[in-house]
C-alpha positions, -999 to 999 in steps of 0.1 A, spaced: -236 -8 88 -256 -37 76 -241 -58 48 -250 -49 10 -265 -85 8 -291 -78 38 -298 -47 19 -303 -62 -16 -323 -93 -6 -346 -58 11 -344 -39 -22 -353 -69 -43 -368 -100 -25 -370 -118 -55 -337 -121 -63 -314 -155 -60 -284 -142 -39 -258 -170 -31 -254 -172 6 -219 -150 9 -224 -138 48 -193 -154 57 -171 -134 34 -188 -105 41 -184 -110 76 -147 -111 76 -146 -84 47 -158 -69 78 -128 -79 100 -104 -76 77 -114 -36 73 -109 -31 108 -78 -46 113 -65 -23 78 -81 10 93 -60 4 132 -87 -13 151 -80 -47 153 -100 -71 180 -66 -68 202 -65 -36 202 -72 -38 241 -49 -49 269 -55 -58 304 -39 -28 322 -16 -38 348 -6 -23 383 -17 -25 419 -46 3 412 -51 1 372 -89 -7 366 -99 -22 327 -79 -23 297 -54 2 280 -49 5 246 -26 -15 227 3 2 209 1 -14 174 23 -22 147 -5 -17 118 16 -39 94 -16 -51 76 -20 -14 65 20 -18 54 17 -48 36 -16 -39 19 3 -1 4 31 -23 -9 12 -48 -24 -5 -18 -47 31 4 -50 47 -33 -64 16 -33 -86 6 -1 -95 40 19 -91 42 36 -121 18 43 -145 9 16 -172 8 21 -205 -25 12 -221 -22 16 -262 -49 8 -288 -42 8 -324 -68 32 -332 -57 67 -323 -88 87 -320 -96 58 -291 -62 66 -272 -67 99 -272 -100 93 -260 -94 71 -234 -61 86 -220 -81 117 -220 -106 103 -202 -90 87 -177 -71 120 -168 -103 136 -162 -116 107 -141 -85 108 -121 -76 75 -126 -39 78 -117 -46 94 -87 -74 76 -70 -69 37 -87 -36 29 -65 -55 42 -32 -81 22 -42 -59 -9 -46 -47 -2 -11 -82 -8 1 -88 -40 -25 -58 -61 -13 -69 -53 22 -103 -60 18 -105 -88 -11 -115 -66 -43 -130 -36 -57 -149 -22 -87 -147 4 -111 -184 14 -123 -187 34 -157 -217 57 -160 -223 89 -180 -223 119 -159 -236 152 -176 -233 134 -213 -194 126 -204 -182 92 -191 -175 90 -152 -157 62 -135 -169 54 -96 -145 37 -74 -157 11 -55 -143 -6 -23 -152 -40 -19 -181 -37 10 -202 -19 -16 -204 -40 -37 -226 -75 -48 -221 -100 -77 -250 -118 -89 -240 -131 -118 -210 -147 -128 -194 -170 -153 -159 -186 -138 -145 -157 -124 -159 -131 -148 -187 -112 -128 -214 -102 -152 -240 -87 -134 -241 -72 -97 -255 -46 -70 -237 -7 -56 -245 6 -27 -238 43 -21 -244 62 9 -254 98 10 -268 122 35 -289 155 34 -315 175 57 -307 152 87 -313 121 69 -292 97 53 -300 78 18 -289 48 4 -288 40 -33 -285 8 -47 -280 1 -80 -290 -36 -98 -265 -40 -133 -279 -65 -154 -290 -72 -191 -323 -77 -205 -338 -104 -230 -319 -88 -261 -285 -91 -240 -279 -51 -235 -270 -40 -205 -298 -27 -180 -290 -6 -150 -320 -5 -122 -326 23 -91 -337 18 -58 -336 44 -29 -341 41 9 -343 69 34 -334 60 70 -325 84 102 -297 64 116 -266 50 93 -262 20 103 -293 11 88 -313 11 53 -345 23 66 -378 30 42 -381 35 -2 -383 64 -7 -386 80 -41 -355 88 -62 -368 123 -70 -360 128 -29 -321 125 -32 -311 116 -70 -336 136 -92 -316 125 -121 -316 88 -121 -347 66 -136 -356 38 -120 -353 16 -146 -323 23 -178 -316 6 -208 -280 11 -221 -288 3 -263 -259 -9 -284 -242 -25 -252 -239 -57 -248 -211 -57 -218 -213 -54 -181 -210 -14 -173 -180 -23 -144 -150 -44 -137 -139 -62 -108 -108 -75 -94 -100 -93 -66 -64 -103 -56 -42 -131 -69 -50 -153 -40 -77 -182 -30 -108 -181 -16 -107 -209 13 -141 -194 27 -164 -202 -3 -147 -219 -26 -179 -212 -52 -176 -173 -43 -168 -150 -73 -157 -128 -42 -121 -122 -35 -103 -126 1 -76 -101 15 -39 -111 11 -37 -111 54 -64 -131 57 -47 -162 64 -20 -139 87 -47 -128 115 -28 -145 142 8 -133 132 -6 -96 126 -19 -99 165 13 -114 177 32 -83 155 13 -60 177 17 -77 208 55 -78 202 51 -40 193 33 -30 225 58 -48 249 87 -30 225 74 1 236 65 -3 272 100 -15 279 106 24 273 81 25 299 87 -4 321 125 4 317 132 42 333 155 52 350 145 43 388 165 56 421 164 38 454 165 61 485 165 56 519 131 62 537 145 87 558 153 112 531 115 113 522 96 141 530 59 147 536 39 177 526 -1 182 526 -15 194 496 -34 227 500 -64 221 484 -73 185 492 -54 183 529 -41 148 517 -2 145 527 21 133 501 56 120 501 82 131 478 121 131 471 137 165 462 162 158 438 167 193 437 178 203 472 215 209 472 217 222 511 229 197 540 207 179 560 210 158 593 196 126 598 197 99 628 209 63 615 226 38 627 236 23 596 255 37 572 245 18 547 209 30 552 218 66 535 233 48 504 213 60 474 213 30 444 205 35 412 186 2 402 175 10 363 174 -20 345 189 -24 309 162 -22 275 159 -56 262 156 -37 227 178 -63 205 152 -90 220 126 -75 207 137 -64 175 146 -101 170 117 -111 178 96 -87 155 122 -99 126 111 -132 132 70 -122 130 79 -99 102 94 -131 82 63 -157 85 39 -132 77 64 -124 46 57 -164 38 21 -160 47 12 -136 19 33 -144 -6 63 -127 -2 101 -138 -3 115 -135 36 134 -103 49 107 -79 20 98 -66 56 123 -56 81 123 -34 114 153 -13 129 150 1 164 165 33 151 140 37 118 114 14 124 95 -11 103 115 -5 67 107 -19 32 130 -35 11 135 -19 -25 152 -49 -43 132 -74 -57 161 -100 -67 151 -119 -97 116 -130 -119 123 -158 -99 118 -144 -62 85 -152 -44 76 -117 -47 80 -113 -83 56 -138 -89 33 -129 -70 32 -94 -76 33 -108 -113 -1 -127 -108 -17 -96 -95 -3 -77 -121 -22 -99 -146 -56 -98 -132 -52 -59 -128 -47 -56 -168 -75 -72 -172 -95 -52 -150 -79 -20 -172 -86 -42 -203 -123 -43 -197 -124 -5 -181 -112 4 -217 -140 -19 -230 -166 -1 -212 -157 34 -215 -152 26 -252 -189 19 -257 -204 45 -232 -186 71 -255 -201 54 -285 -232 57 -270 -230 92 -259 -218 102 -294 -184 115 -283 -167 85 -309 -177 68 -335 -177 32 -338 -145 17 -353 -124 -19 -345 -94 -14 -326 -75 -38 -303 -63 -30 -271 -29 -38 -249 -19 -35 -213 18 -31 -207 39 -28 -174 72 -1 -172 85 -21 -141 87 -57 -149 116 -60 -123 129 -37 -96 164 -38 -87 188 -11 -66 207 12 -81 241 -8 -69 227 -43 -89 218 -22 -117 251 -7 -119 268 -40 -113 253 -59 -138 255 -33 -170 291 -33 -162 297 -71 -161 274 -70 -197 297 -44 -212 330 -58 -201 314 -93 -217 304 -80 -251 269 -81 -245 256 -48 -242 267 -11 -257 284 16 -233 254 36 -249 226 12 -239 243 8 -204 245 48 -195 211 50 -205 200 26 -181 218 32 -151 215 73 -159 179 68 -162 182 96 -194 174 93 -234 196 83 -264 211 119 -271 219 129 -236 239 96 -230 261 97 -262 269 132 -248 278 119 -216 295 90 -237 319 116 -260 327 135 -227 340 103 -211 360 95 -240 372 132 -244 386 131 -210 401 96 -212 422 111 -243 432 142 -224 439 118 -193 464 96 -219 481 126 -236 491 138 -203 506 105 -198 522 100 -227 538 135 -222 552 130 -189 565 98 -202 582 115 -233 596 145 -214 612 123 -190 629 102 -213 639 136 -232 651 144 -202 676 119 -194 687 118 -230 696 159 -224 715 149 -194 730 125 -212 741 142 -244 753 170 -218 779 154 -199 811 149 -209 831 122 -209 862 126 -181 898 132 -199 922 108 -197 
């Protein structure tokens, strides 16, 4: 498919586009190594007859690294509050209806891979719509510092044997409100943007030309991860958190492939001697074939001179499966340090494969901060999603206009293991620093009432565990002082 810059400069030759082919050329790379089709995907195949290549078995860690990246962001659901509560209802019950939660952490998958994506606020049927945008679709025009303020969608649709393409020019006119203009194009093929064509063709309900009144803001959001751009250092464009780990994703695979030919390469293999061989013709083809019945329990005779001729060896050679795991260990660890990651995040096991660690040790680990950066640049993203479904319900009339301030909070500033969480609420109780009320309610996961339940029970049993004691103590020494009082003293 051609790029959406080809496509724009079409739509609108006048336009000033910066020259952004190169990122958009290994946006291009980058989504093929994410969907499992990598240049390397292809391997010379060996043997005395193979012909061509054979395909590679892959590894597909950047798809792993990119659906971690978003579940360390995006793993639970933030909490967005405004101080004006007709706007949260609004906005939390618009972003149920959108889908938000649902569809924004697949989405992230895709922008980490990728280097960015956009959420695009329209009003669909008088009610505010949110469109989720991968990267590739996407086109800023306009920026200040990293802030895109204007830019170009591309959507793809297809109908009656012919495919459409809509693109859609975000801007603002001379009064600063936000203008949103429509071009379509009709092609045959999908690879390419073909003809105009009118809107009324595909998208009856869109003008060519619309003037949001009353908003002054960009009508989308973008994001782009928490990492450089060493392509175009002037690009408002993001770049994907593998990009700088190409080579050490293709080694991964290579490493991969050879760990599971040696299951292959490595069966079991019996030597036999030639003379227990035998030769059929097939039926249908005539060509004889020779063959070894390992099934044939009945004697046979043979002429040789040498015993040692009817010797049957087995010659299977042993797995070099702790080489390779090694060696994938040792892959898994640089491209850990590649993407920002602290080393052993990623690990693989021979048994359960390519495993993801769940502890995330301190604020201070290389993965906390980064995951931390991205986590920043995502609540803005949701800070100016608010923004701009805010004013789209102003101006559909479903709120009036009111001030309000709003704040993006996290649930999961850390992640820890259940056995660190444990160990440290104890070592915080037993030093004075933390309630047995607060600490059950942590490690228990559960509210304030449930955990002073759990908290009278524990002490209920402790007394009925020290009564018991103190009863077998005291009957005991009751005991010996009935044996006592009950023996007489020996007359003299």
């Amino acid at each position: 498919m051609s790029s959406i810059l080809q496509d724009t400069a079409q739509a609108w030759p006048d336009m000033h586009l910066l020259q952004l082919e190169e990122n958009y050329r290994h946006m291009g790379l980058h989504k093929r190594i994410f969907g499992g089709a990598p240049p390397w995907n292809r391997a010379k195949a060996s043997g005395l007859y193979a012909r061509g290549t054979r395909r590679r078995k892959l590894m597909q860690a950047a798809k792993v690294v990119c659906d971690e990246f978003s579940a360390l962001t995006f793993s639970e659901q933030v909490e967005i509050t405004l101080d004006h509560a007709p706007y949260q209802d609004y906005i939390m019950r618009t972003l149920n209806e959108v889908g938000f939660w649902k569809h924004f952490p697949e989405l992230l998958s895709y922008a980490y891979a990728m280097g960015g994506c956009s959420l695009k606020v329209y009003a669909d049927d008088s009610k505010p719509a949110v469109d989720y945008v991968q990267a590739e679709h996407f086109l800023p025009t306009a920026w200040t510092g990293d802030a895109v303020q204007e830019g170009v969608f591309r959507t793809l649709s297809y109908r009656n044997g012919s495919y459409y393409t809509l693109l859609e020019r975000h801007g603002r006119n001379a009064n600063g409100f936000a203008t949103v203009e429509h071009a379509a194009f009709r092609s045959s093929m999908r690879d390419t943007l073909g003809t105009r064509c009118a809107l009324s063709e595909m998208f009856p309900e869109l003008a060519e030309h619309t003037v949001y009144d009353h908003i002054r803001m960009p009508m989308f959001c973008y994001f782009k991860p928490g990492t450089s751009n060493n392509l175009e250092a002037d690009s408002p464009l993001g770049l994907s958190v593998f990009a700088s780990a190409i080579d050490t994703l293709e080694a991964l695979d290579i490493a991969f492939d050879s760990f599971s030919r040696e299951f292959i390469l490595g069966r079991k293999r019996i030597i036999v001697p030639a003379s227990c061989i035998r030769t059929v013709a097939d039926p249908l083809t005539g060509e004889f074939k020779r063959y070894f019945d390992a099934d044939d329990e009945a004697f046979m005779a043979l002429r040789c001179e040498d015993e040692q001729q009817l010797k049957i060896t087995d010659n299977t050679v042993t797995l070099r499966v702790d080489e390779h795991v090694s060696a994938i260990n040792a892959l898994l660890n640089i491209l850990c340090f590649q993407i920002g990651f602290s080393a052993g995040t990623f690990s693989f096991d021979a048994a359960q494969g390519m495993k993801t660690a769940t502890e995330v040790i301190s604020q201070d680990s290389k993965t906390a901060r980064t995951i931390g950066t991205n986590k920043n640049l995502i609540g803005e993203m949701l800070e100016h999603l608010v923004h701009s479904l805010i004013s789209i319900g102003i101006a559909l009339g479903l709120i009036p206009q009111h001030e309000y301030t709003v704040t993006i909070g996290w649930k999961d500033n850390i992640i820890i293991d259940d056995n660190t969480l444990i160990d440290n609420n104890v070592k915080l109780v037993e030093a004075g620093l933390k309630s047995r009320l607060k600490a059950i309610m942590e490690v228990q996961k559960c509210d304030e009432k449930t955990a002073q339940e759990e908290l009278d029970r524990m002490a209920k049993e402790q007394s009925v565990t020290a009564l018991a004691v103190d009863d077998f103590l005291n009957g005991g020494e009751e005991d010996d002082e009935a044996g006592d009082a009950g023996t007489e003293p020996a007359a003299e």
